[in-house]
C-alpha positions as CSV (number, residue, x, y, z in Angstrom):
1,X,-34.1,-10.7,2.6
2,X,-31.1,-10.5,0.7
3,X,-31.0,-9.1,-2.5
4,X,-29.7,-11.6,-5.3
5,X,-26.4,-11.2,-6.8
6,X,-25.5,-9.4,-10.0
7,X,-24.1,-11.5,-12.6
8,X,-20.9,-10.0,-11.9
9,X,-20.6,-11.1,-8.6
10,X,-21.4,-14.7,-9.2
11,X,-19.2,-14.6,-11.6
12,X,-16.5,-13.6,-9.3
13,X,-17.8,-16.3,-6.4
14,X,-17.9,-18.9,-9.2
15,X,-13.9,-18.2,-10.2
16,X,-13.1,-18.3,-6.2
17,X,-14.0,-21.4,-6.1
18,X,-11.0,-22.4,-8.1
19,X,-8.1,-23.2,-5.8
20,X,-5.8,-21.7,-8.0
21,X,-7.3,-18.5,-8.5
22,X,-8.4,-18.4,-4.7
23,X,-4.3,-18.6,-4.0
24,X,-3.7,-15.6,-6.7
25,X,-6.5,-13.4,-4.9
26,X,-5.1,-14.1,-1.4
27,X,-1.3,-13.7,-2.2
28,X,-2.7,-10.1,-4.4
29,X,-4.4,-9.6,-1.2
30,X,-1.4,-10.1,1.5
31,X,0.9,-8.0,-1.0
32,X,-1.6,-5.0,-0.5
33,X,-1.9,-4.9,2.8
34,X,1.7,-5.5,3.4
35,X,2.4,-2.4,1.3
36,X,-0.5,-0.7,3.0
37,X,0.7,-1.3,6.1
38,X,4.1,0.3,5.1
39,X,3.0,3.2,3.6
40,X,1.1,4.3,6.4
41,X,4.1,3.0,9.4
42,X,5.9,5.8,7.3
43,X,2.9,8.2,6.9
44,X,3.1,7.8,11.2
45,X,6.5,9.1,11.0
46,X,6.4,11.9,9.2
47,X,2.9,12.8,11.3
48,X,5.3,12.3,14.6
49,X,8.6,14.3,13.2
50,X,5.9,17.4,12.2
51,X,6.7,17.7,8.7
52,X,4.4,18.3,5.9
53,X,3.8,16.3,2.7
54,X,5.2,18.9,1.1
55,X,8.3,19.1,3.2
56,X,8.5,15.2,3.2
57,X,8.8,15.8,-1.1
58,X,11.5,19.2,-0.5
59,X,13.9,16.5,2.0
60,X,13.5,13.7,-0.7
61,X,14.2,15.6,-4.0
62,X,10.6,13.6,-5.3
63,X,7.7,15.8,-6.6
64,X,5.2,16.7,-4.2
65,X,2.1,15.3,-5.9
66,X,4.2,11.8,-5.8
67,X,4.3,11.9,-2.3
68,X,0.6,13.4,-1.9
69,X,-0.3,10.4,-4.1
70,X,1.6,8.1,-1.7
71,X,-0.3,8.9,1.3
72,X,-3.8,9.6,0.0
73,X,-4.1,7.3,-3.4
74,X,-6.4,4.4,-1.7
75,X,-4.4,1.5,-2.7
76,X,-1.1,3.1,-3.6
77,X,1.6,1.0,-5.4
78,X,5.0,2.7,-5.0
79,X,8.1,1.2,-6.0
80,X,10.8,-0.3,-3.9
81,X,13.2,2.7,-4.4
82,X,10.1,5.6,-3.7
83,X,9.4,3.8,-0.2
84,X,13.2,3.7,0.2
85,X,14.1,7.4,-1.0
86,X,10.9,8.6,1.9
87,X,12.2,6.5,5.0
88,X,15.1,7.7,4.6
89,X,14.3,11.3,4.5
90,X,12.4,9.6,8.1
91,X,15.5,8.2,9.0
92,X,13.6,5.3,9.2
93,X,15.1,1.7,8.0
94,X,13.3,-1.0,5.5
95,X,14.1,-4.4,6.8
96,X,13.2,-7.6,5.3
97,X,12.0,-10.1,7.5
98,X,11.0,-14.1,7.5
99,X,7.0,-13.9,7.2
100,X,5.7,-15.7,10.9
């Protein structure tokens, strides 16, 4: 049997319910896993090229707790100019491209 839900999380199932809300939540949703899915495409890289966090932060000039945070921080939220600055160092290329 299941166990009933907490207020909380009828509250939460009662505001999904609202279409607009529901489109906020999904579009929140696709945002994080796009960035997700960058961080760790680059994360891959630097695992391939052999390089350490720490010699991923010494080739980019950034702090190593920044890029420590990048790669282990579970929803990480890096800015446009961090994830350029590391693919860089990856020689790896950000491209913008129509969603499918």
């Amino acid at each position: 049997m299941a166990r009933p839900l907490t207020g909380a999380e009828r509250y939460i199932a009662d505001r999904k319910e609202d279409p607009e809300l529901r489109a906020a939540y999904e579009a929140a949703a696709r945002r994080t896993r796009q960035v997700d899915e960058l961080v760790r495409a680059i994360d891959a890289r630097r695992v391939q090229m052999g390089w350490t966090k720490a010699e991923l932060a010494r080739r980019t000039g950034m702090p190593p707790e920044a890029v420590r945070r990048l790669f282990s921080v579970e929803a990480p939220n890096p800015t446009a100019a961090t994830l350029v600055a590391v693919a860089d160092a990856l020689d790896l290329e950000i491209v913008a491209r129509p969603a499918s």
